[in-house]
N, C-alpha and C positions, 0 to 999 in steps of 0.2 A: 462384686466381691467373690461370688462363685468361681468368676470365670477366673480369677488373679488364682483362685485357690488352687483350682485345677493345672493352671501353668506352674501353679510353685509346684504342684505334687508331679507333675509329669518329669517338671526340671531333675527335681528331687531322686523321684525313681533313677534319671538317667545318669546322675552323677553315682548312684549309692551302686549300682549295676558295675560303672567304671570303677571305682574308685577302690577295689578289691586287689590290695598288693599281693606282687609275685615274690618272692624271694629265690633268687639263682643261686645265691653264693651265704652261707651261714656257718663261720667259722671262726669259733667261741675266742678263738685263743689270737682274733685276728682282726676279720675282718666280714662287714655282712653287708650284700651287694642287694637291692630291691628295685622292683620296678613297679614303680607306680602311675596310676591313672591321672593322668590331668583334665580332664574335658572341658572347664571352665579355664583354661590358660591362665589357672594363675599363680603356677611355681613358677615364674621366672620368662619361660618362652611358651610363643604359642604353639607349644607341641602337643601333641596326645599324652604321651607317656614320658619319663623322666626317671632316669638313675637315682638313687639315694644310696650313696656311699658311706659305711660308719665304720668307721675305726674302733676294736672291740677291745684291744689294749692298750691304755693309757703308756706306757712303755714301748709300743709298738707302732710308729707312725704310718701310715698307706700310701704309696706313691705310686701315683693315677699316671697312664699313659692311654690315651683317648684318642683314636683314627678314623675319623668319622669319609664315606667313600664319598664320590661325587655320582651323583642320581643321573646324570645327563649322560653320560657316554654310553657307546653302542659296539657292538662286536667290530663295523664294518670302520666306527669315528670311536677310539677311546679317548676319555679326554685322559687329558696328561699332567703333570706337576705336580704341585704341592704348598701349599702355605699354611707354616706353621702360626698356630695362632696364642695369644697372650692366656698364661691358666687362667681366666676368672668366666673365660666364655662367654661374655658379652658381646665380641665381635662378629658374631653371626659365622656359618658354617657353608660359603659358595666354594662350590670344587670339593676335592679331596683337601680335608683339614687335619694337623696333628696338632692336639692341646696336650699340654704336661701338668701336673698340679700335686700336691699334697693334699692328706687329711689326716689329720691329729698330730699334728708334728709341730717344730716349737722355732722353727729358722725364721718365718713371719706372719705375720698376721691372718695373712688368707692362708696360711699352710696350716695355721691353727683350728682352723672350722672346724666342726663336727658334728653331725653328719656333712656332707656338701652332695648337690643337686648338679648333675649335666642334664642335658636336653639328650633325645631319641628321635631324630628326625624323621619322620613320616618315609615309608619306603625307600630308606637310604641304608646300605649294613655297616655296621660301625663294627670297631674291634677296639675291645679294654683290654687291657694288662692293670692288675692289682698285684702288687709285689712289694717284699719289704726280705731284705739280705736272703735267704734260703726260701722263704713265703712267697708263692706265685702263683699267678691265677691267670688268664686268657681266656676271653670270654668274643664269641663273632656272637652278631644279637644281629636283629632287623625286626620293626614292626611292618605290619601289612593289615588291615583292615582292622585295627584294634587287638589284633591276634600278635602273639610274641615267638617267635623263632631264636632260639639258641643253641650254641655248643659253649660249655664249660671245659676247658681241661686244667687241669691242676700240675703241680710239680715241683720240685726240692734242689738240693744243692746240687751242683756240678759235679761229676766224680771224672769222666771221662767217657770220648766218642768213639768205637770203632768201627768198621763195615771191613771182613775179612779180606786182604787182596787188594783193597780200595784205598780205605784213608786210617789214618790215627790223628783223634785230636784230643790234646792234653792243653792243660791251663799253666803258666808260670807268670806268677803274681796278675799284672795287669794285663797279659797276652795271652790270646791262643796259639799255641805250637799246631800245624797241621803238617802233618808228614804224607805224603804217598808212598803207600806200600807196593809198589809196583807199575803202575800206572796212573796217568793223568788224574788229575782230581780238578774239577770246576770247585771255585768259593762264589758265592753269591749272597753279600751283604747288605741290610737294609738296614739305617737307622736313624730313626726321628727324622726320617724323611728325605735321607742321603742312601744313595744305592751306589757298590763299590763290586768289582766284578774285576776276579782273576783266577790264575791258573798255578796248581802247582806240579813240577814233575812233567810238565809238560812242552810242546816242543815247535809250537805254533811262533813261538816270539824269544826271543833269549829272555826275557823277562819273563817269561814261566817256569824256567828249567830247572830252577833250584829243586830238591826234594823235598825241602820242610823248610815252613815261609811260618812267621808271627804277625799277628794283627791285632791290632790293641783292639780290648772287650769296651765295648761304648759305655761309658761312664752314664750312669743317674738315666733309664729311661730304655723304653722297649727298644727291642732289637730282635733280629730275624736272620737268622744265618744255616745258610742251605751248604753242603759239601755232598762230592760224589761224580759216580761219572755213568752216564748212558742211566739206565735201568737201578741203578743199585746209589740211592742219595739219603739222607739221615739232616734233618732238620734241628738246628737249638735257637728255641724261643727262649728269650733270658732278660735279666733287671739284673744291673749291679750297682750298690753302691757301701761305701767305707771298705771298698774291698773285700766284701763279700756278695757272691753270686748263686741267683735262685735260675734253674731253668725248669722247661721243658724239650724233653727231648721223643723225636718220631723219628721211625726209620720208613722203608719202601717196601712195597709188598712185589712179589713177580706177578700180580695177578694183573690184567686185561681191561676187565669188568669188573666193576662197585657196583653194588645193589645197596641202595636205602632203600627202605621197607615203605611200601604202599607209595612211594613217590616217584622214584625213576633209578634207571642205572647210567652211570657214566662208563663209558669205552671208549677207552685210547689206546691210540692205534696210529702210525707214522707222526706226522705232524699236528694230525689233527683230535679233536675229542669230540664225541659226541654223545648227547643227553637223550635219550627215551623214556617219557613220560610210562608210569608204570597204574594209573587210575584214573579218574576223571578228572584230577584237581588240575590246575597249573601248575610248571613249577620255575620257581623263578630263580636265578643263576645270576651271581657275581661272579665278576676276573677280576684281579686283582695281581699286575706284576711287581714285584722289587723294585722297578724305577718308574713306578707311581704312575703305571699308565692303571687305567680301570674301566669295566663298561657293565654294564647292567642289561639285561633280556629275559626272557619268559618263554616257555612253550606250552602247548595246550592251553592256552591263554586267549581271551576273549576278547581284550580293551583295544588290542590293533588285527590288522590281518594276517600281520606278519609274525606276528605269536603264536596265528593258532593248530601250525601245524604240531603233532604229538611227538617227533620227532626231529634232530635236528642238529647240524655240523658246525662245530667252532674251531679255529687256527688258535692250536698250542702256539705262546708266546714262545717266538724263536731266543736258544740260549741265555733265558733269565728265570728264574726262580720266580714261580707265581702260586696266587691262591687262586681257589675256587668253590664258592659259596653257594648249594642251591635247598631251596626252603620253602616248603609252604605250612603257614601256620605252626603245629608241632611237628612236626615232619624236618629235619635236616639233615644236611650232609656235609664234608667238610673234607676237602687233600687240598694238598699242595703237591707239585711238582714242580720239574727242571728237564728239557728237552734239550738236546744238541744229535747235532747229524742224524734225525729224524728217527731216535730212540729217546723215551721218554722214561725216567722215572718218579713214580705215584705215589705220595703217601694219605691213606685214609686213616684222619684222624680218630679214633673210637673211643 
């Protein structure tokens, strides 16, 4: 009996240690995003940790946009595609996956839930979008040893995009208007799992040369649209639906070098970027392009050989709009760019 006692009390400690929620995202008039402990597997999957999504105005539904990356691919093998999978998330999560869903809304029964439960897959970085018409939130997460990594950004309605010289983009009803103000403008579109890639003002193919091109805003569900050209690019994360649009918007910096604090700096520089480890941690690094290639790596890192140097060279994705995600523990960092004829521009998200 002692000895059962002691296994309940040890169990005991190890759950009540885990099971101390996080709260990312609390916003009264909205929506409040948590992360909870699982160690006993038993919300749903056997994962460590697990989402709890609550809709905070009955008025106000949440509509979840869930991109969970694939853990397997590597700088030199990225893996590639995409399968979009059924909102209930029971389907299991191989590869890069995008789930879609509701919460507190009233179209069907599972859009009705409240709160509702996604899974946090073990060393995988997922990205949420919580949005509802001008209400938006983006959130890259990763766990690693029980330890939680995040960036939050926030953002409101669409007013309008410019980069002086470069581009203009205005909204008319369900399209974007992008004009080039002068020279070429790359678009680079990703949505729910579609990547679209053109040119405007420009002189590569008769099919770029118009000056101001419309592109329908992707109805009900994340979307990701980079505009710009060399050096000088402006990102809109966005949710629309009833015809009203929430984004956020990032522009580029001229700078070289990103420093996150106590973990590494990234430099880019031609085609390529590279990460230097800035203390003794690891740190670990997601790619993540627009047409759903992705890979995962480490430096200063112990579990392979090939981690553990402190320093160390990645090939910018040629001509496509990509993320780049690197973390350890509290410690994150967070750009996107877009490379062509081997001038790169950077934006770090803050």
């Amino acid at each position: 009996m002692k000895i059962l006692m002691v296994v309940f009390f040890v169990a005991f400690m190890a759950v009540t240690t885990l099971a101390k929620d996080t709260t990312l995202i609390n916003d009264p008039s909205f929506v409040r995003l948590t992360v909870l402990a699982n160690p006993l597997h038993t919300l749903w999957w056997s994962t460590d940790y697990v989402l709890k999504i609550q809709a905070l105005n009955q008025s106000t539904p949440v509509e979840v946009s869930y991109l969970i990356l694939d853990g397997d691919g590597t700088p030199s093998r990225p893996s590639e595609g995409i399968s979009i999978r059924g909102s209930n998330f029971i389907q299991g999560w191989d590869g890069t996956c995008f789930f879609q869903t509701e919460v507190g809304g009233w179209a069907s029964v599972e859009a009705e839930q409240n709160p509702k439960y996604l899974p946090l897959p073990h060393y995988r970085t997922c990205i949420l979008m919580l949005a509802r018409y001008e209400k938006i939130y983006f959130v890259v997460i990763r766990e690693n040893d029980g330890q939680i990594s995040y960036k939050v950004l926030q953002g409101g309605p669409f007013k309008s995009l410019e980069i002086p010289s470069v581009v203009l983009v205005t909204r008319e009803g369900s399209k974007f208007v992008v004009t080039s103000l002068g020279q070429p403008v790359e678009v680079g579109l990703w949505a729910k799992g579609n990547y679209m890639h053109d040119e405007v003002g420009g002189w590569a193919s008769t099919s770029y040369a118009a000056k101001s091109k419309q592109y329908d805003i992707p109805h009900y569900g994340m979307f990701m649209m980079m505009v710009g050209r060399y050096d000088k690019v402006a990102l809109i994360i966005g949710n629309e639906n009833d015809g009203r649009l929430g984004v956020i918007t990032l522009y580029s910096t001229p700078d070289r070098s990103y420093f996150v604090q106590d973990l590494c700096t990234l430099i880019v520089g031609g085609t390529n970027f590279d990460v230097v480890a800035e203390s003794s941690d690891p740190v670990e690094i997601t790619h993540f392009g627009f047409d759903n290639s992705c890979w995962q790596w480490e430096i200063n890192g112990w579990s392979r050989p090939e981690y553990r140097s402190s320093g160390q060279s990645f090939r910018l994705k040629h001509y496509t709009p990509s993320l780049i995600f690197v973390n350890r523990y509290n410690k994150v960092g967070l750009f996107f760019y877009n490379e062509n004829d081997g001038i790169a521009g950077v934006i770090k998200a803050d």
